[in-house]
TIZA-554047 format. One record per residue: residue number from 1; residue in three letters; x, y, z of N, C-alpha, C in turn. Coordinates in steps of 0.1 Angstrom, whole numbers, plus 5000, padded with zeros to 4 digits. Layout:
TIZA-554047
@k: NUM&r: ala&n_x: X&n_y: Y&n_z: Z&ca_x: X&ca_y: Y&ca_z: Z&c_x: X&c_y: Y&c_z: Z;
...
END
This chain:
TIZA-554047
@k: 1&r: unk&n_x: 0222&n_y: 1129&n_z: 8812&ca_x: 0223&ca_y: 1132&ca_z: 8826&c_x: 0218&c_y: 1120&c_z: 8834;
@k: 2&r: unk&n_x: 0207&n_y: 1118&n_z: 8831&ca_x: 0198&ca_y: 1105&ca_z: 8836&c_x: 0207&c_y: 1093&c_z: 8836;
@k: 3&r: unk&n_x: 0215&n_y: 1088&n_z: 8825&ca_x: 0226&ca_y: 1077&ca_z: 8821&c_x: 0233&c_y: 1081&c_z: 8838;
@k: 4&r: unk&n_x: 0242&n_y: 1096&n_z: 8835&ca_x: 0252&ca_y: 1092&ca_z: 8845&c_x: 0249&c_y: 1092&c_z: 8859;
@k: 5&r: unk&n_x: 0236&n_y: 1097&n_z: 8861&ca_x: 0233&ca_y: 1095&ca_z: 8875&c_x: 0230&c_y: 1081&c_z: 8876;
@k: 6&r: unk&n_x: 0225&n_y: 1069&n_z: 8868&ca_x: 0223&ca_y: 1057&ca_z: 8872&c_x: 0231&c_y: 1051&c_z: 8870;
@k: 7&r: unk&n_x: 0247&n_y: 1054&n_z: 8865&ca_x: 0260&ca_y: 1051&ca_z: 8864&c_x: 0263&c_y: 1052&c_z: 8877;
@k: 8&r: unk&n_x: 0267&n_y: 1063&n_z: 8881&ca_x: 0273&ca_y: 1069&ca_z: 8896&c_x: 0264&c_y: 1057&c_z: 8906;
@k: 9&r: unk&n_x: 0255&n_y: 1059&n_z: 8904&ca_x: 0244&ca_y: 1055&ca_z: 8915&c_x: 0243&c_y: 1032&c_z: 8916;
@k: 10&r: unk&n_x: 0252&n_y: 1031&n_z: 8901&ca_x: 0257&ca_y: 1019&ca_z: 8905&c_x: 0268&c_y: 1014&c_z: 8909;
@k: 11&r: unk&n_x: 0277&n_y: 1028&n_z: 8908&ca_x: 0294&ca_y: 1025&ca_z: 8915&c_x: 0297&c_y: 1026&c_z: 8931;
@k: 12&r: unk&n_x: 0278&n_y: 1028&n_z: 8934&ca_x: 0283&ca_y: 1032&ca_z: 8946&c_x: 0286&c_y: 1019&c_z: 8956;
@k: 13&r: unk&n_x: 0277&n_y: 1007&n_z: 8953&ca_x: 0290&ca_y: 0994&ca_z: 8958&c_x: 0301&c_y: 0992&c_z: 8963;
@k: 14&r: unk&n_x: 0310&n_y: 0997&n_z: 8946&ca_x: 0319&ca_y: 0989&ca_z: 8946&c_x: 0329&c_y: 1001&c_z: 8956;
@k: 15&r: unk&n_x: 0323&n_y: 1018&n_z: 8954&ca_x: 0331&ca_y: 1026&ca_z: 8964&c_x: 0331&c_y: 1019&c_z: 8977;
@k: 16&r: unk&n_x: 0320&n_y: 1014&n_z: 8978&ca_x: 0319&ca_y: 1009&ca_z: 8996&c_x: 0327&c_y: 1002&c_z: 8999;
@k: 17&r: unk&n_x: 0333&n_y: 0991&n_z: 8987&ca_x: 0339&ca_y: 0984&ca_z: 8991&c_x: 0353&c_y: 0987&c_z: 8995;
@k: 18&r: unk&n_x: 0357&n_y: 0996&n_z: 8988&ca_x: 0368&ca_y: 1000&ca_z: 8985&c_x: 0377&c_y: 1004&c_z: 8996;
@k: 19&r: unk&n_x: 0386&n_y: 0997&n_z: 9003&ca_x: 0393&ca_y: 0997&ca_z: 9015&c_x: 0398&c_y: 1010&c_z: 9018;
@k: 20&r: unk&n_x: 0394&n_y: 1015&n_z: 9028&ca_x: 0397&ca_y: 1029&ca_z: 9037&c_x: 0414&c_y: 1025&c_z: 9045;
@k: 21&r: unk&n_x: 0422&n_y: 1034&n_z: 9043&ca_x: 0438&ca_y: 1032&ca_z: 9049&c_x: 0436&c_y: 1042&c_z: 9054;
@k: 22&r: unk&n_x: 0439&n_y: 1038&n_z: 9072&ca_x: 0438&ca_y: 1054&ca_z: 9079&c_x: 0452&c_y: 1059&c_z: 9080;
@k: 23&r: unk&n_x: 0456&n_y: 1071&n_z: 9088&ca_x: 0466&ca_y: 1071&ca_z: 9088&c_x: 0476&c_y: 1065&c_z: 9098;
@k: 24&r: unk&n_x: 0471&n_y: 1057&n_z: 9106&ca_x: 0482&ca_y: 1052&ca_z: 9108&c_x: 0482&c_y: 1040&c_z: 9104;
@k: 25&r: unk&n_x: 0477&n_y: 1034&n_z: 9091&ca_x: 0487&ca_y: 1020&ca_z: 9082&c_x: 0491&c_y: 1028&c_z: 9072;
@k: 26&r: unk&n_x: 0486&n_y: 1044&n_z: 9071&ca_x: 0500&ca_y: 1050&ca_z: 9067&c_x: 0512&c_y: 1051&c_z: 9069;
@k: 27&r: unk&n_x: 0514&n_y: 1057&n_z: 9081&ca_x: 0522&ca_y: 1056&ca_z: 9085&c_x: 0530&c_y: 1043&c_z: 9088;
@k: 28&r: unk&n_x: 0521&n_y: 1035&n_z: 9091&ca_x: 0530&ca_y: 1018&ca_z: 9090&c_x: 0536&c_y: 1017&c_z: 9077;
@k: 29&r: unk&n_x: 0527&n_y: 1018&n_z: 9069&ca_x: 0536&ca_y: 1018&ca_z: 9055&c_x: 0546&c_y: 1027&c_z: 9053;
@k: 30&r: unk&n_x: 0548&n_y: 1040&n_z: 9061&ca_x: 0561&ca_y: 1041&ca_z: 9055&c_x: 0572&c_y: 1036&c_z: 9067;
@k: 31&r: unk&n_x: 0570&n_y: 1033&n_z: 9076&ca_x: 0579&ca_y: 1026&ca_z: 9079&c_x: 0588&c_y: 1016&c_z: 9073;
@k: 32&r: unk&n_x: 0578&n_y: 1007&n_z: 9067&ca_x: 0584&ca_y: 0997&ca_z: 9063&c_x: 0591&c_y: 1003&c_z: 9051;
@k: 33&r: unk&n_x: 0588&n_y: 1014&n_z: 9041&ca_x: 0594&ca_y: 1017&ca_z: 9029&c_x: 0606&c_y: 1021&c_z: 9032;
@k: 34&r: unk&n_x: 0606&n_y: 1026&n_z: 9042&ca_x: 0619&ca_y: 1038&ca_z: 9046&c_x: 0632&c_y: 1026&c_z: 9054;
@k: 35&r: unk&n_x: 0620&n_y: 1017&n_z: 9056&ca_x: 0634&ca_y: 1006&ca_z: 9058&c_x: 0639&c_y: 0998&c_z: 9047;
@k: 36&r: unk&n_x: 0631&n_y: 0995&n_z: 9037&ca_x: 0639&ca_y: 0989&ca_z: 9025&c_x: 0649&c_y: 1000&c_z: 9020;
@k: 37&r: unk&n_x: 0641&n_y: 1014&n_z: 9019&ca_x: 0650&ca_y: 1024&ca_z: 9008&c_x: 0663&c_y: 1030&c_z: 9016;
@k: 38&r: unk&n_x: 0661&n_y: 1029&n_z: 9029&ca_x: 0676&ca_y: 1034&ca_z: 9037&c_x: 0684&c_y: 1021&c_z: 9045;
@k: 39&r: unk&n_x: 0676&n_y: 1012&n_z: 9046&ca_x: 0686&ca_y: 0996&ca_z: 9053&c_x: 0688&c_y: 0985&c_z: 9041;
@k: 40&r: unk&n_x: 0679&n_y: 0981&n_z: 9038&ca_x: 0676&ca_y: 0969&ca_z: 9030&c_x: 0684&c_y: 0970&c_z: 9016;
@k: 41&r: unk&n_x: 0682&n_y: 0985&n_z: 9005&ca_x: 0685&ca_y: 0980&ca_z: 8993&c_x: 0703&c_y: 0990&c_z: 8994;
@k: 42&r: unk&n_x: 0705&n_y: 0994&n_z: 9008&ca_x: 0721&ca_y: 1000&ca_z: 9013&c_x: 0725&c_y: 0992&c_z: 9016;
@k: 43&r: unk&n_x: 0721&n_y: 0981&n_z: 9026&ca_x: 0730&ca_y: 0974&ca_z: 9037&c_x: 0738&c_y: 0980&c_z: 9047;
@k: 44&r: unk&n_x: 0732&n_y: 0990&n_z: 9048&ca_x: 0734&ca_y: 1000&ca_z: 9064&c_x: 0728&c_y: 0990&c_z: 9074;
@k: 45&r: unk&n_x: 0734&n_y: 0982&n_z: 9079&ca_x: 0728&ca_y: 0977&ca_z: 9094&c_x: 0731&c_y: 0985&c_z: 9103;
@k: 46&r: unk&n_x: 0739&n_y: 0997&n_z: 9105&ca_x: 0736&ca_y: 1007&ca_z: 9114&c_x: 0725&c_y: 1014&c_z: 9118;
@k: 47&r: unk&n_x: 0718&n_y: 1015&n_z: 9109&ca_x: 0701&ca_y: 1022&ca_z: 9110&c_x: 0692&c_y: 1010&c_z: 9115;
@k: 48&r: unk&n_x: 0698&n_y: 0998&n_z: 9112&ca_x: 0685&ca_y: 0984&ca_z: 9124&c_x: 0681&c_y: 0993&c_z: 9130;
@k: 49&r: unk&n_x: 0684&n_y: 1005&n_z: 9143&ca_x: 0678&ca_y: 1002&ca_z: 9156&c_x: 0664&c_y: 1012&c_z: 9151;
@k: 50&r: unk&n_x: 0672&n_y: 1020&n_z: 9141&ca_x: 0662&ca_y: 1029&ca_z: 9137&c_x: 0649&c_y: 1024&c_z: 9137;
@k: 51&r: unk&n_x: 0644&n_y: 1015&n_z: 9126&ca_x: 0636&ca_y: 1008&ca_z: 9121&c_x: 0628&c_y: 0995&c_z: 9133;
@k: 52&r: unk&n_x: 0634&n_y: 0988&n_z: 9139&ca_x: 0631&ca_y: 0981&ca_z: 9147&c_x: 0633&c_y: 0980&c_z: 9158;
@k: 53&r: unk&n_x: 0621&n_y: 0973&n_z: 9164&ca_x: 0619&ca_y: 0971&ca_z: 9181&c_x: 0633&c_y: 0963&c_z: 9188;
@k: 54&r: unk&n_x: 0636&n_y: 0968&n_z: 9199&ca_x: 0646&ca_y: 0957&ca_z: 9205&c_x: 0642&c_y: 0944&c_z: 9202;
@k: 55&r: unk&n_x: 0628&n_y: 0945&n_z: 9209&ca_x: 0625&ca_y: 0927&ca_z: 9207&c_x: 0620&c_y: 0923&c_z: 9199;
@k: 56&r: unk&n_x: 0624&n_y: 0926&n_z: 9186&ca_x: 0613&ca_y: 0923&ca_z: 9174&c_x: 0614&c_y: 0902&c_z: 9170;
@k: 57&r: unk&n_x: 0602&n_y: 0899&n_z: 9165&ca_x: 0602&ca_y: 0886&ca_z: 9165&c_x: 0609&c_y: 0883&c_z: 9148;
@k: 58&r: unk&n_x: 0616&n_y: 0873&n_z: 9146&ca_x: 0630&ca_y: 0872&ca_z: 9130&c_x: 0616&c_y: 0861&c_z: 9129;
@k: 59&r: unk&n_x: 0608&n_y: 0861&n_z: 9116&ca_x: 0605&ca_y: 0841&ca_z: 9115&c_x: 0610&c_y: 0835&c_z: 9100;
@k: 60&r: unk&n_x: 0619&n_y: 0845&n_z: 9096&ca_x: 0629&ca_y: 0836&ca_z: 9088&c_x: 0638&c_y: 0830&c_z: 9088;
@k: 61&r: unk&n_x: 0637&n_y: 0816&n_z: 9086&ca_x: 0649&ca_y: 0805&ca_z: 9096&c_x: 0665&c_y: 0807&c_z: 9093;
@k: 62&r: unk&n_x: 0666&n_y: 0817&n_z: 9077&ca_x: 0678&ca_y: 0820&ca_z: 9069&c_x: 0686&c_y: 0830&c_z: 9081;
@k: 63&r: unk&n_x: 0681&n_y: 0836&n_z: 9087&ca_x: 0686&ca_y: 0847&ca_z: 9095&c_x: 0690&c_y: 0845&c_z: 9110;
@k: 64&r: unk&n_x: 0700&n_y: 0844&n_z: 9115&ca_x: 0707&ca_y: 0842&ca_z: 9128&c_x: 0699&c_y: 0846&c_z: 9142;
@k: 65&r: unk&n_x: 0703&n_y: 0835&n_z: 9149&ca_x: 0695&ca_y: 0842&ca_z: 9162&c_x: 0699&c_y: 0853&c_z: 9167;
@k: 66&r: unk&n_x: 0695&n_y: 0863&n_z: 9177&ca_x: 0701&ca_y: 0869&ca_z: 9185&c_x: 0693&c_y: 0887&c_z: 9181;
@k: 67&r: unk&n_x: 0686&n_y: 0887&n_z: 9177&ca_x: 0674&ca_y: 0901&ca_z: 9176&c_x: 0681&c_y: 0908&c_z: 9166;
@k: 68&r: unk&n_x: 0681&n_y: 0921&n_z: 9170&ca_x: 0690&ca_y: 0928&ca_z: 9161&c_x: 0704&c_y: 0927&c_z: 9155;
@k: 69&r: unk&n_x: 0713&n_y: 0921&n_z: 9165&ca_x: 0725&ca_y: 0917&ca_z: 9163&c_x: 0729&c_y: 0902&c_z: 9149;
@k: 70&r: unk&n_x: 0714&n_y: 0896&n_z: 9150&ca_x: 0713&ca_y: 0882&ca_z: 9142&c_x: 0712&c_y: 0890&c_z: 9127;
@k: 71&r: unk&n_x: 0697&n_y: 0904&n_z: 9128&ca_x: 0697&ca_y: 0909&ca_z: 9114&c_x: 0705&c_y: 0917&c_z: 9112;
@k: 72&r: unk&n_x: 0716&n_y: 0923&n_z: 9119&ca_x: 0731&ca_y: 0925&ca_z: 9113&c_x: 0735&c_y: 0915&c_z: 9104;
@k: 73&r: unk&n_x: 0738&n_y: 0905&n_z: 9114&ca_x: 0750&ca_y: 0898&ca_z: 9108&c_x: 0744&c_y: 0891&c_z: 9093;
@k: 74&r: unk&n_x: 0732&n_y: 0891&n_z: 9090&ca_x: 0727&ca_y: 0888&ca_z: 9079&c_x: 0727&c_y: 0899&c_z: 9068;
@k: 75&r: unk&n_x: 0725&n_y: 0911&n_z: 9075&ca_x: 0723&ca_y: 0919&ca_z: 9061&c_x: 0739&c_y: 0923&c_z: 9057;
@k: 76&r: unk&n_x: 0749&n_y: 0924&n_z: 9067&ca_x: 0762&ca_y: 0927&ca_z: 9065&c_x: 0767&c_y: 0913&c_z: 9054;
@k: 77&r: unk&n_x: 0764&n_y: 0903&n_z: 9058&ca_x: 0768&ca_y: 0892&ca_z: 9049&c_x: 0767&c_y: 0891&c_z: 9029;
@k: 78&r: unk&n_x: 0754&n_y: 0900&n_z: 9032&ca_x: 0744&ca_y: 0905&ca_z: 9018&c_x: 0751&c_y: 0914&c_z: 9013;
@k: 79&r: unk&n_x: 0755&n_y: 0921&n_z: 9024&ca_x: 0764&ca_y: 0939&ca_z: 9020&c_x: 0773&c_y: 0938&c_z: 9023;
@k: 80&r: unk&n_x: 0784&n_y: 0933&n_z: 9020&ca_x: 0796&ca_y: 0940&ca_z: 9033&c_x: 0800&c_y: 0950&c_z: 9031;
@k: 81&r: unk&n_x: 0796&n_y: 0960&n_z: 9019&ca_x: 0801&ca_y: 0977&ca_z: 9016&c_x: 0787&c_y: 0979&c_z: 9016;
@k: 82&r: unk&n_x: 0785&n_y: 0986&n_z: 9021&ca_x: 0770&ca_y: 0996&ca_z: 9023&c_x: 0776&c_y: 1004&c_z: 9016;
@k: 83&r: unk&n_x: 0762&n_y: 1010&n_z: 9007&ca_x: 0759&ca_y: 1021&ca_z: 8994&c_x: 0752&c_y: 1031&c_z: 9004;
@k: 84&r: unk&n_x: 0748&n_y: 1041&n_z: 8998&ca_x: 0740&ca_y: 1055&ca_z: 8997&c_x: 0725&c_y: 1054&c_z: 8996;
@k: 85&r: unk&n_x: 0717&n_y: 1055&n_z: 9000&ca_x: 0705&ca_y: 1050&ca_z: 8998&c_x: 0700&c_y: 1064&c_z: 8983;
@k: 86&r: unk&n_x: 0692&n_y: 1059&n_z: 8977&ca_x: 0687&ca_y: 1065&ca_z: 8969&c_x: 0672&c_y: 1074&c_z: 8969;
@k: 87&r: unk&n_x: 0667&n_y: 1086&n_z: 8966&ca_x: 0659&ca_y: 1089&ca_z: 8970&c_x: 0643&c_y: 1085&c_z: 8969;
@k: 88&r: unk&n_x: 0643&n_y: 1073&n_z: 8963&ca_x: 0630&ca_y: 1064&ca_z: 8961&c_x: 0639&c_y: 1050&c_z: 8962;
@k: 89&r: unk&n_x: 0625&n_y: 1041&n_z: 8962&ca_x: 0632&ca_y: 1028&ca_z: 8962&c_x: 0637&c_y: 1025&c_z: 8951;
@k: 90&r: unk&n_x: 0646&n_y: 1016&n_z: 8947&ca_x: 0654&ca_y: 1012&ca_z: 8936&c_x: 0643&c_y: 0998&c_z: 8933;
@k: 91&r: unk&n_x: 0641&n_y: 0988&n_z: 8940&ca_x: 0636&ca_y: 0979&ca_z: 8939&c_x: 0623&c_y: 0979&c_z: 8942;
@k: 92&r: unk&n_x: 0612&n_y: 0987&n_z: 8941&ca_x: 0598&ca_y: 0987&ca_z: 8948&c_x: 0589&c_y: 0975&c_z: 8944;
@k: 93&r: unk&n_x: 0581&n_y: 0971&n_z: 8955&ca_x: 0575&ca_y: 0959&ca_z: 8954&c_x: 0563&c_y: 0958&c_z: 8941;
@k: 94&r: unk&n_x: 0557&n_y: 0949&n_z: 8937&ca_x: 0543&ca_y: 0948&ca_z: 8924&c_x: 0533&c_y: 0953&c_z: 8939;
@k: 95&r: unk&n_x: 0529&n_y: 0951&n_z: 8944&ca_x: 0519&ca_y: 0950&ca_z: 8958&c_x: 0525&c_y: 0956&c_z: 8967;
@k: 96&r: unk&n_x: 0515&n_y: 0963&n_z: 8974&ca_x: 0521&ca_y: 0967&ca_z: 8991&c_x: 0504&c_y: 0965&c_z: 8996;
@k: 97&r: unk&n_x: 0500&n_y: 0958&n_z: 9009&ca_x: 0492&ca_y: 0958&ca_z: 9014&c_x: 0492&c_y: 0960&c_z: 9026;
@k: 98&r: unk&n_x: 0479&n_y: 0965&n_z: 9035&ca_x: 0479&ca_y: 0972&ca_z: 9052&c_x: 0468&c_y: 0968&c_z: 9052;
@k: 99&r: unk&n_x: 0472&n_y: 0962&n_z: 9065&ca_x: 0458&ca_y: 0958&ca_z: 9076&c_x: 0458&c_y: 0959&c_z: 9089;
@k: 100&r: unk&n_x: 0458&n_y: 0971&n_z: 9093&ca_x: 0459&ca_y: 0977&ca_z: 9109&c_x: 0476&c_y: 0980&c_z: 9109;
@k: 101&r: unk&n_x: 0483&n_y: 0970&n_z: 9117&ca_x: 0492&ca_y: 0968&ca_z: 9119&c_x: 0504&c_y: 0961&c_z: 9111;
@k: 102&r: unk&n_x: 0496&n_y: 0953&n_z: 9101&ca_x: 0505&ca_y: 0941&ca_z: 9096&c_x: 0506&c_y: 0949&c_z: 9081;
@k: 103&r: unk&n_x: 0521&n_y: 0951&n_z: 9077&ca_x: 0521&ca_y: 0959&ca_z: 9062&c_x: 0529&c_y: 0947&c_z: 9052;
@k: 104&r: unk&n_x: 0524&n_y: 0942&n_z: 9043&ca_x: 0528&ca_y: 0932&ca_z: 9032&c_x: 0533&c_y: 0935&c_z: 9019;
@k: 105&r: unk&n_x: 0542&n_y: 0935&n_z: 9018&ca_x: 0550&ca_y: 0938&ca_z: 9005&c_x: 0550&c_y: 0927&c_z: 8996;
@k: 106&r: unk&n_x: 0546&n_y: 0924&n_z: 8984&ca_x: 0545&ca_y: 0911&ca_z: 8976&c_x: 0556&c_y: 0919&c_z: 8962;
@k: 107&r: unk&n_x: 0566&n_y: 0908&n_z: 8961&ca_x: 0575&ca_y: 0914&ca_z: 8952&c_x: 0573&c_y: 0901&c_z: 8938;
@k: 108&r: unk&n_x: 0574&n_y: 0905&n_z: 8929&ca_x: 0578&ca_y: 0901&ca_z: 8916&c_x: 0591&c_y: 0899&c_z: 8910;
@k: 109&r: unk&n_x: 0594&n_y: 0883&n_z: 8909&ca_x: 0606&ca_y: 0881&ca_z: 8902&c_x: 0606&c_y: 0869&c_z: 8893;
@k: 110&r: unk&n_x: 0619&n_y: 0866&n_z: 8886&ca_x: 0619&ca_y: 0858&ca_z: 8877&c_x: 0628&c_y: 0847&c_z: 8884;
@k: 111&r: unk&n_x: 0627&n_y: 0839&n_z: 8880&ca_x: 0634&ca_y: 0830&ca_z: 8882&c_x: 0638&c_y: 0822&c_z: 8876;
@k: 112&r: unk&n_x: 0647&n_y: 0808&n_z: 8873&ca_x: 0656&ca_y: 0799&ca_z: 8862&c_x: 0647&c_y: 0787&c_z: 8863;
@k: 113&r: unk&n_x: 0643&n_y: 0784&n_z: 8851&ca_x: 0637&ca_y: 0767&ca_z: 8854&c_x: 0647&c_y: 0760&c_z: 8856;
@k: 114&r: unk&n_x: 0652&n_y: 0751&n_z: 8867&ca_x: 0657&ca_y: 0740&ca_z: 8864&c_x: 0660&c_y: 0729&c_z: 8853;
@k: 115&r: unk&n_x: 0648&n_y: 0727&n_z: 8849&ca_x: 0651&ca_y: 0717&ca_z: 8837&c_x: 0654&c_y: 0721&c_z: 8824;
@k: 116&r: unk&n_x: 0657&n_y: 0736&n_z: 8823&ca_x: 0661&ca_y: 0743&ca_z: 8808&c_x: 0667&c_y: 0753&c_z: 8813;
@k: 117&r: unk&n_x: 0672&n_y: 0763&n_z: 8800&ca_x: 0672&ca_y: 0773&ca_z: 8802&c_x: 0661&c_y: 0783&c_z: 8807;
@k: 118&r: unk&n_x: 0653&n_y: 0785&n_z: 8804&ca_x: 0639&ca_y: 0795&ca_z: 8806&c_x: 0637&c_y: 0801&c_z: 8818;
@k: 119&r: unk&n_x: 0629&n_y: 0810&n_z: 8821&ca_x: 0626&ca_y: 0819&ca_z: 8831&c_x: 0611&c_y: 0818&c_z: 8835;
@k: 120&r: unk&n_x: 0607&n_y: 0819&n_z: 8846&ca_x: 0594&ca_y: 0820&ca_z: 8846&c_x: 0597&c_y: 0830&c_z: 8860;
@k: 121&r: unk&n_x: 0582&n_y: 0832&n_z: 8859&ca_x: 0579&ca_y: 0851&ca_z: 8867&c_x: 0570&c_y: 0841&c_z: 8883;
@k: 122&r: unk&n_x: 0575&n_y: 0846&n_z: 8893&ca_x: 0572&ca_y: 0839&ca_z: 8905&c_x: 0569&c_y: 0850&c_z: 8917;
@k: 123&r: unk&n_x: 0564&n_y: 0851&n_z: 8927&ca_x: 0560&ca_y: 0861&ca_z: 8938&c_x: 0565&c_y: 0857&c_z: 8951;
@k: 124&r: unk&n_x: 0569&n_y: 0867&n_z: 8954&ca_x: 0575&ca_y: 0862&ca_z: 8969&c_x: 0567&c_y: 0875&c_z: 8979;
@k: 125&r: unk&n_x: 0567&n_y: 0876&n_z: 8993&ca_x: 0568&ca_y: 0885&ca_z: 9004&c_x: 0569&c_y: 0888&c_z: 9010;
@k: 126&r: unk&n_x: 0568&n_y: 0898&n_z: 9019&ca_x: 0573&ca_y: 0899&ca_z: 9031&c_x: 0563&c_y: 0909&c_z: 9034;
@k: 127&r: unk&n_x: 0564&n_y: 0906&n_z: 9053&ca_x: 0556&ca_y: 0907&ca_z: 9060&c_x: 0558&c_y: 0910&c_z: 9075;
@k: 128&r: unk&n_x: 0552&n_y: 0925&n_z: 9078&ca_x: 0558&ca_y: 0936&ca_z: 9088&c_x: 0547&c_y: 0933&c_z: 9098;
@k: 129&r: unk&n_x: 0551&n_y: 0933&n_z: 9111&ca_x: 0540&ca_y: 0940&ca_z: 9121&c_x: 0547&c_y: 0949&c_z: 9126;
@k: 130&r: unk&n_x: 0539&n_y: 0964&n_z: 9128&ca_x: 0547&ca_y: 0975&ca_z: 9132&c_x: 0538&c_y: 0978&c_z: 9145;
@k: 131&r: unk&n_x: 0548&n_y: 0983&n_z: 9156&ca_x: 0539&ca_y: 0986&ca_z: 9170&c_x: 0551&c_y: 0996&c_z: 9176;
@k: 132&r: unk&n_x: 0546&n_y: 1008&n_z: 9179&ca_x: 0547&ca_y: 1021&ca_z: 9182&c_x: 0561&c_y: 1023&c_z: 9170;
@k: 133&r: unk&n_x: 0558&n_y: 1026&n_z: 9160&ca_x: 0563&ca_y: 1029&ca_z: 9150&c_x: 0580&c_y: 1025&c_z: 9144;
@k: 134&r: unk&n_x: 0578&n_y: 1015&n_z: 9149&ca_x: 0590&ca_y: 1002&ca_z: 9145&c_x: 0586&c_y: 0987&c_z: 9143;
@k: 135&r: unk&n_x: 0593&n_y: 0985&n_z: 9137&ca_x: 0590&ca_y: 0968&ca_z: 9128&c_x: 0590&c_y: 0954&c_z: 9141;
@k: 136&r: unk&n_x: 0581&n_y: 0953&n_z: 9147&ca_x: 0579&ca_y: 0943&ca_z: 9157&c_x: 0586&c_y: 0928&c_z: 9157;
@k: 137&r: unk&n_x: 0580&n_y: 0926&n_z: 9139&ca_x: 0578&ca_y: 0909&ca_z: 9138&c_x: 0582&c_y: 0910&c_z: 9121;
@k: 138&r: unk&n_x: 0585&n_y: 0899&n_z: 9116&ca_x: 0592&ca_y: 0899&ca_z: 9100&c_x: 0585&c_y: 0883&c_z: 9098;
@k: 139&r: unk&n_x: 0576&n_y: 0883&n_z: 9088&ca_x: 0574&ca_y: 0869&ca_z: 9082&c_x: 0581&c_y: 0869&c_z: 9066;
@k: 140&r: unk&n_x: 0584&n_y: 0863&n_z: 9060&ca_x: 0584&ca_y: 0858&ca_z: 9042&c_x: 0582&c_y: 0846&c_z: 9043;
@k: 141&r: unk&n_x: 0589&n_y: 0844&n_z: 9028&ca_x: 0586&ca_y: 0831&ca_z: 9025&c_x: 0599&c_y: 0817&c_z: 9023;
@k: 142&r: unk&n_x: 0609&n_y: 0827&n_z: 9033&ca_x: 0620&ca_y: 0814&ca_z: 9036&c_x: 0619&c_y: 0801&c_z: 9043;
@k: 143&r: unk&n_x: 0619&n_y: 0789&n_z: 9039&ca_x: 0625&ca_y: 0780&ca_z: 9046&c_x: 0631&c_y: 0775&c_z: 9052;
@k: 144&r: unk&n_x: 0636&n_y: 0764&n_z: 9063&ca_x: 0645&ca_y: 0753&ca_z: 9061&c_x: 0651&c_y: 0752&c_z: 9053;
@k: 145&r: unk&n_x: 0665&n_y: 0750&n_z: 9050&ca_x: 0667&ca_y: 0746&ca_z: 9044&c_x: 0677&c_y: 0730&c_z: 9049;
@k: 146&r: unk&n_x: 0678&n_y: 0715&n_z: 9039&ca_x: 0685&ca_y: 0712&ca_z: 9043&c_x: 0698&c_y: 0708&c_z: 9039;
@k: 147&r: unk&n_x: 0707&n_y: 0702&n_z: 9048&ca_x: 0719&ca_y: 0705&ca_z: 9047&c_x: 0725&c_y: 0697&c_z: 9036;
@k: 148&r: unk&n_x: 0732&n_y: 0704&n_z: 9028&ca_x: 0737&ca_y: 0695&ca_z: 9011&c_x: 0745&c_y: 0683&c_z: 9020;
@k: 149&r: unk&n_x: 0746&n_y: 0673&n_z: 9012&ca_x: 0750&ca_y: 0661&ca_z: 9015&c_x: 0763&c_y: 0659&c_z: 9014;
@k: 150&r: unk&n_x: 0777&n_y: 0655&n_z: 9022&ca_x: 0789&ca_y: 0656&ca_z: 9022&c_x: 0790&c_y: 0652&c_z: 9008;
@k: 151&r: unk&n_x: 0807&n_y: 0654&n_z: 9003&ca_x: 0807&ca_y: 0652&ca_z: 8990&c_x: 0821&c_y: 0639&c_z: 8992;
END
């Protein structure tokens, strides 16, 4: 008995540490889920308005200007037949992280080495600010890209 009370009585640290999610970066988080599992892995751009702010801020350079009308024309490009959404995610992220407002999804994939055939395992993610319960602002990890060289 004596063991487990000076067991308990050293976990209690690491409880402290242990990050508190109130409910509403609950609720942020499901926002963001419910827009991968019904927009993202469907290609329903009909539901955009659902999910996001009129004026939400795009900072991925891959995706067209013009607010909601720009992440249309991007996710239609991705989709042009929209599916059924499924009743969990089909693709769920390795990580999901919350910090007030800002909900981070860190995904796990493989990728092609260039110089062989082989594969190696790489992380990408994305990154929500939600404000009155729609998707504000969108960060990842796209760049610039530049433009291939005439041929």
């Amino acid at each position: 008995m004596k063991t487990a009370v000076l067991i308990a009585l050293a976990a209690l640290p690491l409880l402290a540490q242990r990050p508190h999610v109130s409910k509403q970066e609950e609720a942020n988080k499901k926002v963001v889920y419910e827009f991968y599992r019904q927009v993202w892995e469907t290609g329903n751009a009909a539901l955009i308005p659902q999910f996001y702010a009129p004026d939400f801020k795009e900072h991925n350079p891959a995706v067209p200007p013009g607010g909601l009308d720009g992440l249309a024309q991007f996710l239609k490009r991705r989709f042009p037949e929209p599916k059924p959404a499924g009743a969990q995610m089909q693709n769920p992220p390795a990580h999901i992280f919350v910090d007030g407002d800002v909900v981070t999804y860190f995904w796990k994939r493989a990728g092609k080495d260039p110089k062989d055939a082989s594969s190696y395992d790489f992380y990408g993610f994305d990154a929500f600010r939600i404000k009155d319960g729609k998707i504000a602002e969108h960060w990842d990890a796209a760049t610039r890209q530049a433009t291939p060289p005439a041929r």
